[in-house]
C-alpha positions as CSV (number, residue, x, y, z in Angstrom):
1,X,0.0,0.0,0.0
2,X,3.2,2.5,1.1
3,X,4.5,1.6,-2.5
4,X,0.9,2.9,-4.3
5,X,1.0,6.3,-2.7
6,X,4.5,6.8,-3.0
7,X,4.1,5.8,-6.6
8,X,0.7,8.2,-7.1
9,X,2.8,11.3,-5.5
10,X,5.5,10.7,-7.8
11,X,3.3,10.7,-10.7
12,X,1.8,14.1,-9.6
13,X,5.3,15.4,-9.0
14,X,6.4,14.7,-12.5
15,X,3.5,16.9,-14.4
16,X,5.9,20.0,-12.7
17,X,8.3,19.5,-15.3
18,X,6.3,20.5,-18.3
19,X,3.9,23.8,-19.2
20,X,2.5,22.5,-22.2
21,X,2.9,19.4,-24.6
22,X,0.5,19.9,-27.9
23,X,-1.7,21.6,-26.1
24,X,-2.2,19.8,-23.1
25,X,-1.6,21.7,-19.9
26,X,0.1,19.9,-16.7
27,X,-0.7,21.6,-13.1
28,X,0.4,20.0,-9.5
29,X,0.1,21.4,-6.2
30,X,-1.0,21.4,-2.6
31,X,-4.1,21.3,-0.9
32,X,-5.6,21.7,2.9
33,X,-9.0,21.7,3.5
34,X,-11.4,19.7,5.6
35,X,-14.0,17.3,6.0
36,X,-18.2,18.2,7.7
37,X,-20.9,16.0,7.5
38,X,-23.1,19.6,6.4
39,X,-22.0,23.0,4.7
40,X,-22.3,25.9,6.6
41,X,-20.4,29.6,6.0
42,X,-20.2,30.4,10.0
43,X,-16.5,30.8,11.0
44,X,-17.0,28.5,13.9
45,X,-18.3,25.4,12.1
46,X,-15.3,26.4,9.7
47,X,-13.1,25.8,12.6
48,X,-14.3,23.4,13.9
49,X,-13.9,21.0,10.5
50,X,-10.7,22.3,10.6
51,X,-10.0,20.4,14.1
52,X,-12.0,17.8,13.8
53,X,-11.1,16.4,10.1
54,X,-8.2,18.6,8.8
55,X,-7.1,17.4,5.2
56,X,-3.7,17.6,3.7
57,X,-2.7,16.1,0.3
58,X,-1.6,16.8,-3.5
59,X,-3.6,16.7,-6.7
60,X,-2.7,16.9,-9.8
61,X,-4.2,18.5,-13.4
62,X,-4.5,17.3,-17.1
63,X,-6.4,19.4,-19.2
64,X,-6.8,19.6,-22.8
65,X,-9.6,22.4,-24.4
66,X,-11.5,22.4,-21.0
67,X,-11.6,19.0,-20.2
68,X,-9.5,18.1,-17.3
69,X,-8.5,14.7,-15.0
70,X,-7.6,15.4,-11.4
71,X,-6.1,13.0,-10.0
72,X,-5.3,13.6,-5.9
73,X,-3.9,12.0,-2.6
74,X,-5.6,13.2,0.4
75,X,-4.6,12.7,4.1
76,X,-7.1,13.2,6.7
77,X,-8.0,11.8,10.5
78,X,-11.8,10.8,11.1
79,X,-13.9,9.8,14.2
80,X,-17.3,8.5,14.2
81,X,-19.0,8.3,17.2
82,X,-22.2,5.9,17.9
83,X,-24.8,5.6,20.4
84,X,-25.5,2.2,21.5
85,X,-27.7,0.5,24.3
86,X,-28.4,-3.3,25.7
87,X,-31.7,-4.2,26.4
88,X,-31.9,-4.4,30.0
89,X,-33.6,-8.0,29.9
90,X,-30.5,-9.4,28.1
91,X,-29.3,-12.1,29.4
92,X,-25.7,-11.1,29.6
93,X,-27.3,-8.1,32.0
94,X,-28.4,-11.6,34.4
95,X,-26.9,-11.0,38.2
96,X,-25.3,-7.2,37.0
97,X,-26.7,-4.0,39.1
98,X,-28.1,-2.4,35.3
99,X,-31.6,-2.1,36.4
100,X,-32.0,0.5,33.4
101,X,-29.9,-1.5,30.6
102,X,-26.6,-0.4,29.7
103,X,-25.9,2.6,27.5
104,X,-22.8,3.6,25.8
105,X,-20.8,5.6,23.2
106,X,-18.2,4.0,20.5
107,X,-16.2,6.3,19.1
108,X,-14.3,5.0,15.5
109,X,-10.9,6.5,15.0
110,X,-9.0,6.3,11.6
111,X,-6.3,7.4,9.5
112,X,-7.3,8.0,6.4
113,X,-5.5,8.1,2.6
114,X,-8.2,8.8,0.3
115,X,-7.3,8.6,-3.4
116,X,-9.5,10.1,-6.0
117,X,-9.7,10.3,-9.6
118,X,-11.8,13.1,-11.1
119,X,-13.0,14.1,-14.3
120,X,-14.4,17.3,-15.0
121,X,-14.9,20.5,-17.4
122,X,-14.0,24.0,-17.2
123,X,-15.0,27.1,-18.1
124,X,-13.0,30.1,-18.5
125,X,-15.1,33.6,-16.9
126,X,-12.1,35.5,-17.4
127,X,-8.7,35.8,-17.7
128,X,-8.2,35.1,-14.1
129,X,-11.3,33.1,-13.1
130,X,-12.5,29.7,-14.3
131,X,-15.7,27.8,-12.6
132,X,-15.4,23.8,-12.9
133,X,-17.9,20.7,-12.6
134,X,-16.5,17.0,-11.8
135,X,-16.8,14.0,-10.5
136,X,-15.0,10.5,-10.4
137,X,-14.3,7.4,-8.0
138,X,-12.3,7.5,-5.3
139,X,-10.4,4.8,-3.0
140,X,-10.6,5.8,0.7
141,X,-7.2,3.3,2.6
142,X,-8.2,2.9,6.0
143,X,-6.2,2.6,8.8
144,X,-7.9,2.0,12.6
145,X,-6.7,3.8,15.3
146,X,-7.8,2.8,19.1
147,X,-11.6,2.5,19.5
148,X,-13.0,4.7,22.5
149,X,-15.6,3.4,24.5
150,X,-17.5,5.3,27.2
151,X,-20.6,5.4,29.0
152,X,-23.5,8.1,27.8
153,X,-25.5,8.2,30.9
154,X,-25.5,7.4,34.8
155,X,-25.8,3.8,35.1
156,X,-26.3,3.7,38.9
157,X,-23.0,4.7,39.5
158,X,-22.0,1.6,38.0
159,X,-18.5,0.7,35.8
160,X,-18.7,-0.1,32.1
161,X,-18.6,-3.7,31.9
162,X,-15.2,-5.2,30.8
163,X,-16.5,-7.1,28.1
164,X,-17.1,-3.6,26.6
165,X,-14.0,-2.0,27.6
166,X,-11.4,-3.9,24.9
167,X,-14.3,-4.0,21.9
168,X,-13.1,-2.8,18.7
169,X,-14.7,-2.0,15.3
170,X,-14.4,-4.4,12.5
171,X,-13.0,-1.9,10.1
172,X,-12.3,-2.3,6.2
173,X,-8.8,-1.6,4.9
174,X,-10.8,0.0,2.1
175,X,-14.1,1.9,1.3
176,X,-15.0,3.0,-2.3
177,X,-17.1,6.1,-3.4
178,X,-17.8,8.8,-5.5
179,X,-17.0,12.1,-5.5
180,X,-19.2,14.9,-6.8
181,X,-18.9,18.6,-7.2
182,X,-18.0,21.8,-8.2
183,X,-14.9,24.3,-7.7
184,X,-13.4,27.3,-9.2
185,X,-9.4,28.7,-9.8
186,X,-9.1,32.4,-9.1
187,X,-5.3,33.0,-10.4
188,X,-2.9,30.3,-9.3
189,X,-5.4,29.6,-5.9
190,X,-8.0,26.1,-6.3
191,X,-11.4,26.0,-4.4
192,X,-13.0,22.6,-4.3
193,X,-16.2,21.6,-2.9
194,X,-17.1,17.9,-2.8
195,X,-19.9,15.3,-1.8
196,X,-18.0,12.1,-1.2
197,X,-21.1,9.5,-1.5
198,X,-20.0,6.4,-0.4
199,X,-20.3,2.5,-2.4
200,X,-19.1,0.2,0.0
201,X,-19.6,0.1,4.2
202,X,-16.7,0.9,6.1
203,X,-17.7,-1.6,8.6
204,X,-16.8,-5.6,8.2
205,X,-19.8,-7.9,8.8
206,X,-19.6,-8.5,12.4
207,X,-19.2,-4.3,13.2
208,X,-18.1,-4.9,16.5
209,X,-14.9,-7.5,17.4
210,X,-13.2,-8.7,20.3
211,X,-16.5,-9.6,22.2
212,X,-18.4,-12.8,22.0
213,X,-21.4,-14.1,20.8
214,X,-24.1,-13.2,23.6
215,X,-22.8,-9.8,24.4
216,X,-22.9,-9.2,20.4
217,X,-26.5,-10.4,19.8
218,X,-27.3,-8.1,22.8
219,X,-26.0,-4.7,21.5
220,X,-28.4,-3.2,19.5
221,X,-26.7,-1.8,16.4
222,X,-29.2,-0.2,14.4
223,X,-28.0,3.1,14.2
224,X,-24.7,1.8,12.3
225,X,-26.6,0.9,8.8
226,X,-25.6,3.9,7.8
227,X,-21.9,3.2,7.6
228,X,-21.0,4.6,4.3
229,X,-18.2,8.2,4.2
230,X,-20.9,10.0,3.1
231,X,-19.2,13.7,3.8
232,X,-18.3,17.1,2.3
233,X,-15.1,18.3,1.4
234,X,-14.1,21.8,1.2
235,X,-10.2,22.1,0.1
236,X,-8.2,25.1,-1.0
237,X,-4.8,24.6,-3.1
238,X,-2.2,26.2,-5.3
239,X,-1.4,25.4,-8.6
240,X,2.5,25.6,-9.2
241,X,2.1,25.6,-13.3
């Protein structure tokens, strides 16, 4: 996987060393931006995308009479965080001082390398602003980080059980999507603005590992079907070329 990315950044290094072959132009450059589940214009939502999901990558341009690919690699962190309960007439709650059930938060943490592949058009306003439609696939790599587990209410001043306390998520390695959207260059300066709609579930088939077969039938998980990346991404970058 370390080989594929280094491989992809190398290709968008290499479109630096030309302007323009037959009429083709070659762009590569940074971008930062971040991830929100909703858009929204007030500064503190702004920030707060910023902390929570802040996304750091390269892309790169091939355009030929206002058609374009844009390849990119994009680095981001992510945290999803889940309200689950047990039925307090489980069986596993037999004999345990949880006269209300047991209620809990699961918080999924991730590394992310999301790789994708867009193909759009472009229209040229003026001399030193273009507006731009595209959309492509793209590869999100995923890589788990430690799974938080806490409680989400007062269980009569009990602990969270132990079987809870080591569960972890069954995450996939990979999640595929589409991206969507629109964005504009104003001189050498990129604005992007993205609906990632994800294909694939991000979650393997059990969802939750590392506990066993009654507590897992207990947990109800029906607030996880929707597990797809289904998010917004707002980036800003720099064309070098």
């Amino acid at each position: 996987m370390k080989k594929t990315f280094l491989l992809l950044a190398v290709m968008l290094m290499l479109g630096s060393s030309a302007f323009a072959i037959g009429g083709i132009d070659l762009s590569v450059g940074p971008k930062i931006g971040y991830q929100t589940a909703k858009l929204s214009y007030q500064k503190s939502d702004i920030k707060a995308g910023f902390a929570n999901s802040f996304t750091l990558g390269l892309f790169g341009r091939v355009e030929f009479q206002g058609l374009y690919v844009q390849p990119e690699v994009l680095w981001f962190k992510s945290a999803n965080m889940f309200d689950m309960n047990i039925d307090k007439s489980s069986d596993v709650l037999m004999g345990l001082e949880y006269p209300n059930g047991v209620q809990f938060t699961m918080t999924r943490n991730a590394m992310n390398i999301q790789v994708p592949v867009l193909v759009g058009y472009k229209y040229d306003v003026m001399d030193i602003l273009a507006i731009r439609a595209q959309v492509g696939p793209t590869a999100n790599f995923v890589i788990p980080g430690k799974t938080l587990v806490q409680k989400s209410v007062a269980m009569e001043g009990a602990e969270l059980p132990a079987a809870l306390e080591d569960a972890e998520f069954d995450t996939k390695g990979i999640a595929w999507g589409v991206q969507m959207g629109v964005g504009a260059d104003i001189l050498g300066f990129t604005l992007d603005i993205n609906y990632n709609l994800g294909v694939s579930k991000i979650f393997g088939a059990r969802i939750i590992e590392g506990l066993d077969t009654n507590w897992s039938n207990a947990i109800d998980l029906g607030n996880i079907d929707q597990t797809k990346q289904n998010m917004f991404m707002v980036t800003v970058g720099y064309k070098f070329l």
